[in-house]
N, C-alpha and C positions, 0 to 999 in steps of 0.2 A: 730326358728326351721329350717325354709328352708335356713337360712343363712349358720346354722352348718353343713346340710347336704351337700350344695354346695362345702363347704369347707372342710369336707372330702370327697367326691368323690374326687374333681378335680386334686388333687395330681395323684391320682390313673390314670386317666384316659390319663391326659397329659402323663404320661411317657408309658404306655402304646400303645397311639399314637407314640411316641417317636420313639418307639421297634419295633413297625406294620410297619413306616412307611420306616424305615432303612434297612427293606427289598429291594433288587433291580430287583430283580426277580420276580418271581409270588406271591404276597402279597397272603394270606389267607383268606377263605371265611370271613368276616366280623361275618356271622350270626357263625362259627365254636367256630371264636376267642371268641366271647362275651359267648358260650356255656361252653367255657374254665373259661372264667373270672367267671360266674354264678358256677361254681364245688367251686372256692375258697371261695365265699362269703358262702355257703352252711355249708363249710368242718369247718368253722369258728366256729359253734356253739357246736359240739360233740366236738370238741378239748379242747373248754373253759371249756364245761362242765366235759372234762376228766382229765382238770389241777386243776377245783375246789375243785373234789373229791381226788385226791394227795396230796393237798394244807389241806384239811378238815381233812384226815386221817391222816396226819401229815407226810405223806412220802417223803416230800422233807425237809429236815435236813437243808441242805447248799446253797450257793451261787452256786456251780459248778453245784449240781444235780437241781436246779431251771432252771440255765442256758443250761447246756446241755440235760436235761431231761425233766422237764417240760415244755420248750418253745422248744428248737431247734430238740432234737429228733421224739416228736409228730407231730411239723410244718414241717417239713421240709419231713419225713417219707410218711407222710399222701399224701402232695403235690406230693413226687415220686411216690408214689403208683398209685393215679389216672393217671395222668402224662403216666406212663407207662401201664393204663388199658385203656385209654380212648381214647388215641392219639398217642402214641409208634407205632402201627399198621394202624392207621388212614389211607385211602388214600390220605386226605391232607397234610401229612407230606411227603411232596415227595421233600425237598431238606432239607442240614446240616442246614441253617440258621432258619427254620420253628420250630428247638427248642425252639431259644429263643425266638421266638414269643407269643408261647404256657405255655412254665416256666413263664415269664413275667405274662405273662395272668393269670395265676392261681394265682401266688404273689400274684398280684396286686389286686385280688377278694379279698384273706384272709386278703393283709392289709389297702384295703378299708371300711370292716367295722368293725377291730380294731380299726379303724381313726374316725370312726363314734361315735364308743359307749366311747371312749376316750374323743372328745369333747363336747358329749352330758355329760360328768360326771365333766368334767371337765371345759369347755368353750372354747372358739371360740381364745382366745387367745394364746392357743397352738398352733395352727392351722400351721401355718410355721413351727416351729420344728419339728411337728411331720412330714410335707412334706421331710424335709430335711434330717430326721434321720432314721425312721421307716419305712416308707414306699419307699424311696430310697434304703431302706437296703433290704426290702424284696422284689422288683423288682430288683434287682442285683443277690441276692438267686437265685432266677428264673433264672435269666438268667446264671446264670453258671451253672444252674439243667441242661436247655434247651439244652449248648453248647455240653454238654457232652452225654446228650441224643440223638442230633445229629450227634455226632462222632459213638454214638452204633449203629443206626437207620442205615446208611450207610458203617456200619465195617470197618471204617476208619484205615488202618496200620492194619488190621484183629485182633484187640484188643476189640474186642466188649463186653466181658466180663467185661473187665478194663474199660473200658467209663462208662458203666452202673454202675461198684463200685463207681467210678469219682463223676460219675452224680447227686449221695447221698451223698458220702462219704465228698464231698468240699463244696457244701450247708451247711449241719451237723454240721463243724467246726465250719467256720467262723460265722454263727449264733450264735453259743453255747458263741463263743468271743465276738462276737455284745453282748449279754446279759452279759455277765460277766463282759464287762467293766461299762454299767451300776450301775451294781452293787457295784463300787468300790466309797465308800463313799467320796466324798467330789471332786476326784480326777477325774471321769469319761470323764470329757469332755478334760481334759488333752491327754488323750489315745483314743478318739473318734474322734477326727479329723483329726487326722491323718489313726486311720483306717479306716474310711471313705474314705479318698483320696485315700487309699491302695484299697479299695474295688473297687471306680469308675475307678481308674486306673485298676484293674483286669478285672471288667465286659465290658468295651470298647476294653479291649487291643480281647475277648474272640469273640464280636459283628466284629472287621475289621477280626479274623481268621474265622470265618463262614464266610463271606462274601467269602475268597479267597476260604474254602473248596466247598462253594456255586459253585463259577466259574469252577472249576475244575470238578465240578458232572456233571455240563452240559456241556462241554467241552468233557468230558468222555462217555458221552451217545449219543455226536453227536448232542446236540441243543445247539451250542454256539452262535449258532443265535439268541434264544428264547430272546423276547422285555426286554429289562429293564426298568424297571420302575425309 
């Protein structure tokens, strides 16, 4: 048991280190970030239970409405929503890169104890995949929820309406795709590796343009002095 559990946390947590640490500026209260990561683990259990009862009632028909409805609209929703009650306003959110700090964080809560209750059901031997595919997938989510919630958070290009649709609208998607290639019988890992690559390629290209929006904030406010880390 504590082997499985090691073994699903630590995906989680390595890349959320990953995300904390790739900050170069003022990294985030520690006790904030982990209060973030604690909302996803939480958010985890009403959502299972809202996809069981869709699932039970018979309201998902198809592959598309499983994939965009009951996994990416719920997850992904849910996430923006706290996201944007909990931390949008924060006064630790005081630079663009502190999105994806915070997206990261909540991911990584919800698909740390998916990861959990997957190899508790299934074994310890998934355990790499599931780091590689799912839980990489939904710490990416995040981080492009985050990038976009950063661009609103500092009205970047005064489009701040736009970021915030962004900020939903591109999680949303590319989840609903994550899940639907899944779904694609026999063929999935065909079309998974590549979008996969497509993803990390997206979510790093999103991690170096916060950084530069990052420099620019404080540049703009007159603290281009403030320590890098």
């Amino acid at each position: 048991m504590l082997f499985i559990l090691s073994a699903g946390i630590a995906p989680g947590l390595a890349l959320l280190s990953y995300f904390y640490l790739k900050d170069q500026y003022e990294q985030e209260p520690i006790k904030t970030v982990f209060k973030i990561f604690i909302f996803g683990v939480v958010l985890t259990f009403p959502i299972m239970f809202i996809q069981y009862v869709m699932d039970t009632e018979g309201l998902i028909i198809n592959n598309i409405l499983h994939s965009f409805v009951s996994a990416s609209l719920l997850e992904e929703f849910f996430k923006w929503f706290i996201l944007f009650l909990a931390v949008y306003q924060h006064a630790d959110f005081d630079e663009p890169f502190d999105g994806i700090v915070y997206g990261a964080s909540i991911s990584l809560g919800f698909a740390t104890v998916e990861n959990i209750l997957f190899l508790l059901a299934n074994g310890v031997g998934f355990a790499f995949g599931r780091a590689m595919f799912p839980v990489s997938s939904h710490a990416l989510f995040g981080v492009i929820m985050g990038y976009y919630l950063g661009k609103a958070k500092f009205n970047i290009g005064g489009k701040r309406k736009r970021w915030l649709f962004y900020s939903f609208l591109l999680p949303f998607l590319l989840h609903g795709f994550y899940d639907y290639i899944l779904l694609a019988e026999g063929k999935w890992m065909y079309y998974l590796l590549p979008f996969m690559f497509f993803l990390w390629w997206l979510g790093l290209k999103k991690v170096k343009h916060a950084h530069i929006l990052t420099k620019k904030h404080y540049i703009g406010s007159g603290r281009e002095n403030a320590d890098i880390i």
